[in-house]
C-alpha positions, 0 to 999 in steps of 0.5 A: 081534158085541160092541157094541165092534166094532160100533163099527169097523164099516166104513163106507167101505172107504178107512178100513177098513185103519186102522180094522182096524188100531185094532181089532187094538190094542184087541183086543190090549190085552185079551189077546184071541187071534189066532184070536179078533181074525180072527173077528171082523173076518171078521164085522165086515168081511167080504170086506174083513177082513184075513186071518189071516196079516196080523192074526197079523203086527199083533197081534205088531207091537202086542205087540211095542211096535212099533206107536205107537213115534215 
């Protein structure tokens, strides 16, 4: 686990969506891959983490400008 994402790690299970979702923006940022930002939630959250569908439709939304947007 990179020390970033050790960072996010999930304390409460209340923040772990908004938590899940800045993690994908960061990770979006530095141009990582689909694949790659569902493995390492799968790590980091566990049974919580968001499958790779929901992290696929994200990572699009953040790419895409439409996550952030007022």
């Amino acid at each position: 686990m990179t020390p970033v994402l050790q960072l996010f790690k999930m304390e409460s299970t209340s923040n772990s969506h908004y938590k899940q979702h800045t993690v994908i923006e960061f990770l979006v940022t530095v141009k990582e891959t689909v694949g790659n930002i569902h493995k390492q939630h799968s790590i980091v959250y566990g049974n919580a983490a968001f499958n790779r569908s929901t992290v696929g439709c994200w990572t699009k939304r953040v790419r895409d400008g439409e996550v952030g947007r007022v």
